[in-house]
C-alpha positions in Angstrom: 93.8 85.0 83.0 93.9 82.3 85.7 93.6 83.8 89.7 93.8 81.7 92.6 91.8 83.2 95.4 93.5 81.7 98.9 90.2 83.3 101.4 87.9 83.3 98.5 84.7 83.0 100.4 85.6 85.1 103.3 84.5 88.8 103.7 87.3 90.3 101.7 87.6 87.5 99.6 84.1 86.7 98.4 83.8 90.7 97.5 87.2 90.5 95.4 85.8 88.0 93.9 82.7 89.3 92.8 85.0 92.3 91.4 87.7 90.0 89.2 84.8 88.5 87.9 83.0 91.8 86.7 86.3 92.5 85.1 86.5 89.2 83.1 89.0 87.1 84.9 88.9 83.6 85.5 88.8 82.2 89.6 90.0 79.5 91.2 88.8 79.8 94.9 90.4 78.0 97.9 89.0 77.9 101.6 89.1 75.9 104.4 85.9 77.8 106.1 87.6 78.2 109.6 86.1 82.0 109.2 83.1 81.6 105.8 80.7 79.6 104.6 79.9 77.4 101.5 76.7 79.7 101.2 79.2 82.5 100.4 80.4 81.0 97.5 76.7 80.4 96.1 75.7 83.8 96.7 78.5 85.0 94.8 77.7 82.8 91.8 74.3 84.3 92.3 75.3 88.1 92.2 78.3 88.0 89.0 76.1 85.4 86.7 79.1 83.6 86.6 80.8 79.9 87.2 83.8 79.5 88.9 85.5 76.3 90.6 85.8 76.1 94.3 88.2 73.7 96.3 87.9 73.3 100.3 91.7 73.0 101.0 94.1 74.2 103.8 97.3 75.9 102.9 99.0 73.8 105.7 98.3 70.8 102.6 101.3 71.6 100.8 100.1 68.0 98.8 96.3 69.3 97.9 98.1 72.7 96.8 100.1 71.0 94.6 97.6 68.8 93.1 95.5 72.1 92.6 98.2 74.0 90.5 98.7 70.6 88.8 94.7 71.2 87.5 95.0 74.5 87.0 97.0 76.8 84.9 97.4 79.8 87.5 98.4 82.9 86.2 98.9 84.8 89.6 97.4 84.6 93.0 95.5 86.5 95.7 96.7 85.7 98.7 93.8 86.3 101.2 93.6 83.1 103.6 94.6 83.2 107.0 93.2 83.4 111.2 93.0 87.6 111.9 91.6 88.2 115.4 94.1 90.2 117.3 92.4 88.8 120.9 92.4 85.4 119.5 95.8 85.4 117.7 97.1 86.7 121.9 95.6 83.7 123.8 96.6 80.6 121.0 99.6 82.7 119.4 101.2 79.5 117.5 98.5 78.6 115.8 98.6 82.0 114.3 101.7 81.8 113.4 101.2 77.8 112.1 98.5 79.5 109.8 99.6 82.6 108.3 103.4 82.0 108.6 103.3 78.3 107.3 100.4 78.4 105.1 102.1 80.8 103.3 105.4 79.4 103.5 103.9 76.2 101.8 102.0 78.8 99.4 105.1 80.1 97.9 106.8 76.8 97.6 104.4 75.5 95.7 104.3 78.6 93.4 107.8 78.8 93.1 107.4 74.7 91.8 104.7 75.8 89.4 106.6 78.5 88.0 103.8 80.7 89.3 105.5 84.2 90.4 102.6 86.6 90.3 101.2 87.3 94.4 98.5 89.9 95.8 99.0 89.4 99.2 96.7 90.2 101.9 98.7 92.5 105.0 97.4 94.9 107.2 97.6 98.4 108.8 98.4 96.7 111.9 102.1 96.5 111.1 102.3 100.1 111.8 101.6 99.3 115.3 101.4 102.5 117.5 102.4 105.6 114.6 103.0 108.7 116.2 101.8 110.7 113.7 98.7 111.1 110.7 98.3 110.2 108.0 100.5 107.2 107.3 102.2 106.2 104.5 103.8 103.4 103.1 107.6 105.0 104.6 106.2 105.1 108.3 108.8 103.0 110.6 107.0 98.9 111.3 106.0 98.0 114.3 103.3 95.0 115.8 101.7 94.7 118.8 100.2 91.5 118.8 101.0 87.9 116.8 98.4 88.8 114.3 100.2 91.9 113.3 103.8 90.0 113.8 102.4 87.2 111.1 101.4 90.2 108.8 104.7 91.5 109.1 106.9 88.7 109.3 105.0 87.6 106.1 106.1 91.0 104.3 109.8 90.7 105.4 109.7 87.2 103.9 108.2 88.4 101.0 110.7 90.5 100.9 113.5 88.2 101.1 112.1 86.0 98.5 112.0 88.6 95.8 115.9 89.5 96.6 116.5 85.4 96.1 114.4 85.4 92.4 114.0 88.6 91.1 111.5 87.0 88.5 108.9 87.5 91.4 106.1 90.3 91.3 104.9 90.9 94.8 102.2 93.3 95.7 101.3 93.9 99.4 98.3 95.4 100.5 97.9 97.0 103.7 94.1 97.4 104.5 93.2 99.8 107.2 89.0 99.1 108.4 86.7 97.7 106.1 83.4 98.1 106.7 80.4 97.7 104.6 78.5 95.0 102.4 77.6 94.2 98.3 75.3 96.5 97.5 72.5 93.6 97.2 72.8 92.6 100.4 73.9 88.7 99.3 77.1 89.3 100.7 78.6 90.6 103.7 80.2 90.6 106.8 79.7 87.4 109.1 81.6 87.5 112.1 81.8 83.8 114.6 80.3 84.7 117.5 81.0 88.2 119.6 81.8 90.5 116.7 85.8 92.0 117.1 84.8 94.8 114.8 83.0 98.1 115.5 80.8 97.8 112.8 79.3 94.4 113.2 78.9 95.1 116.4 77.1 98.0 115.9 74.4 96.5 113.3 73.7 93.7 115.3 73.0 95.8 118.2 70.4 97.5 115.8 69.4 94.0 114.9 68.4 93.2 118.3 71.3 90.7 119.2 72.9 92.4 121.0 72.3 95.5 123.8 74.1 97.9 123.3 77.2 99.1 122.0 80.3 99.1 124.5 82.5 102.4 123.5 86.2 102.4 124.6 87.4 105.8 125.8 85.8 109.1 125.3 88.7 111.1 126.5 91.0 110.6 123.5 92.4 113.6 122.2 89.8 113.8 119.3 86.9 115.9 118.6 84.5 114.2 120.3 86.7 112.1 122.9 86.6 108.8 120.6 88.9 107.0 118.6 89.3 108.2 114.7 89.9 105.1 112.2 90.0 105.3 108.2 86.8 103.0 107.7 86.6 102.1 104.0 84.0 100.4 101.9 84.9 96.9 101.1 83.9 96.7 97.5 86.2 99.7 97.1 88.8 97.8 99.0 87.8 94.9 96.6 88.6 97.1 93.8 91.7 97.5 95.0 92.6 94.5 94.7 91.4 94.1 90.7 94.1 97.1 90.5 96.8 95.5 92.7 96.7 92.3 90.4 96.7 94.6 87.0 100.2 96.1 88.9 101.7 92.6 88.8 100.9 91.5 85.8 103.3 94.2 84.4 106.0 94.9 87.2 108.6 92.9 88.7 109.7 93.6 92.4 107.7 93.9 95.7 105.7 97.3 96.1 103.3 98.0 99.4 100.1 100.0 99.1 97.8 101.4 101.7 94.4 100.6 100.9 92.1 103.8 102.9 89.9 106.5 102.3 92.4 109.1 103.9 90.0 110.2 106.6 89.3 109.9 109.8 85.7 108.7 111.3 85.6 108.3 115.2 83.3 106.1 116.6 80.7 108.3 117.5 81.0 109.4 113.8 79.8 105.9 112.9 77.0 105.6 115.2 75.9 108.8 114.2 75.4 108.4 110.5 74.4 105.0 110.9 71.6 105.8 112.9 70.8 108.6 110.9 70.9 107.3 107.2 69.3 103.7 108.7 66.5 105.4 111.1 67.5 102.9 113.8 68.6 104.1 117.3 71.8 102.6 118.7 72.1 102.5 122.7 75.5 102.6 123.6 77.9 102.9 126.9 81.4 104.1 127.2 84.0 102.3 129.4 87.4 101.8 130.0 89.8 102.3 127.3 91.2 99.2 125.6 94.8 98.8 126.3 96.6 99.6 123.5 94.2 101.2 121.4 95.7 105.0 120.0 93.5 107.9 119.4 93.9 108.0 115.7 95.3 106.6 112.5 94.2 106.8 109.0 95.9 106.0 106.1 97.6 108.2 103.5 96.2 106.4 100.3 98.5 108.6 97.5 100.5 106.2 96.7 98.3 103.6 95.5 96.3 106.4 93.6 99.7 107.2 91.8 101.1 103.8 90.9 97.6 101.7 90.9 95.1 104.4 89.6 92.8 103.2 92.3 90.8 105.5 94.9 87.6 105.3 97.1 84.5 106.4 95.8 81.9 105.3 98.7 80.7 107.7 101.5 80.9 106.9 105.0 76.9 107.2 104.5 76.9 104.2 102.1 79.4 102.0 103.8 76.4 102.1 107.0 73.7 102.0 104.8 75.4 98.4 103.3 76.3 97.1 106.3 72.3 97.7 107.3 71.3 96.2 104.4 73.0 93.0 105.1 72.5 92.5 108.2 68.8 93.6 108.2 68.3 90.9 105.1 70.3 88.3 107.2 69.6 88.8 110.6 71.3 85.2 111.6 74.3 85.7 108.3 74.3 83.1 106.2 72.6 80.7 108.4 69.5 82.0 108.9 
């Protein structure tokens, strides 16, 4: 089998990548590099053994998409492109929604054209917006709090509306809750543009020496140690994931949501702690104000997807720091250095 990768040589991408390859697939990967590199893609060429093509193209060029499924004969695609910083997506909103509500648009079209009606596509746990209660499951009501979140979701309900049109559509949506983590040969891994948005980045390039310390939001949740509790998961089990989310569709008409989490909770002093202890590196932090917004805990139920998909985590939170030190610590500047 044929899979496009929209995202391919992103952080998510470039692991799922590495894993459809391990399982024997063919890849097509598409990226514009408004959040990766062309070194990504190397480095994953580098890690499977394998050859794969690569095509720097933006899903807003409905024309180069065309020509690309016109080359290739696509068997189903992994939809993983698109802008995600919640701060960003709040100050320049419409080019959030121009990106991850258009590209995809044009996406669809041009699958739909192609006769191409086999979609992984990338959502989030931020359309659950502020749950009341934990864990969360796939039933819980839908609700955003910024326009990253409202592209995620609007791009669901649209999904959703596109299967009741064609019912010759297989749809599966994957709502990721925080990945964390790198490949285990430290090729490969997380490589945020400038001030990390994510706890974990931040936290192993403060133990890289870039940056100070660690700012902490809150330590008067209503959580065992006063910080926040998220479901961190390792991204090649996330990756794998995916490998199962694409073996669903192949075989099943309709649209189907999973969670994709490790069903526990890890506050934030959890991560620092076991980061500093299974890395032997000291991580100077501060707590301040609370982040408007942020809720004491979520973590996902991940049953579902265990049920239907066969799929579960198998990497400790232990593992997911000692990857993310690994990569950072054998590419202090990413994949520019």
């Amino acid at each position: 089998m044929t899979i496009l990768v929209t995202g391919g040589a992103g952080y998510i991408g470039s692991h799922a990548v590495v894993e459809l390859l391990k399982n024997g697939y063919e890849v097509v990967v598409l990226d514009n590099f408004a959040n990766s590199q062309m070194e990504t893609i190397n480095r994953v060429k580098e890690i499977t053994g394998r050859d794969f093509s690569f095509h720097s193209c933006d899903l807003l060029d409905q024309d180069g998409l065309d020509n690309l499924f016109k080359t290739y004969n696509f068997d189903a695609v992994i939809h993983l492109a698109g802008l995600k910083a919640v701060g960003e997506s709040v100050s320049i909103p419409l080019k959030y929604y121009q990106s991850n509500l258009t590209g995809t648009i044009n996406l669809c079209e041009v699958m739909a054209r192609h006769n191409v009606k086999k979609l992984v596509f990338s959502s989030s746990a931020t359309v659950y917006g502020l749950p009341e209660t934990n864990p969360i499951d796939e039933s819980f009501p839908l609700s955003v709090t910024n326009p990253y979140g409202r592209t995620k979701l609007m791009v669901e309900e649209m999904l959703q509306d596109l299967y009741v049109s064609d019912n010759s559509w297989h749809i599966v949506m994957l709502r990721y809750f925080n990945p964390i983590g790198a490949h285990k040969s430290g090729r490969i891994g997380e490589n945020p543009n400038g001030i990390p948005n994510n706890l974990m980045p931040y936290i192993t390039q403060v133990a890289i020496g870039k940056r100070d310390k660690l700012s902490v939001f809150g330590d008067d949740y209503e959580t065992e140690d006063g910080t926040g509790v998220r479901d961190y998961i390792h991204i090649t089990d996330l990756a794998k994931g995916h490998v199962k989310a694409l073996q669903y569709v192949e075989k099943n008409a309709g649209v189907e949501t999973f969670n994709l989490g490790t069903g526990t909770g890890y506050s934030v002093f959890d991560l620092v702690n076991t980061f500093s202890e299974v890395n032997n590196v000291a991580i100077p932090y501060e707590v301040i104000d609370r982040r408007p917004g942020d809720i004491a805990v979520c973590y996902a139920n991940p049953e579902k997807a265990e049920k239907l998909l066969g799929w579960r985590t198998e990497k400790s939170l232990a593992e997911m720091c000692r990857d993310s030190w690994k990569w950072q610590s054998y590419n202090p500047n990413g994949y520019t250095g």
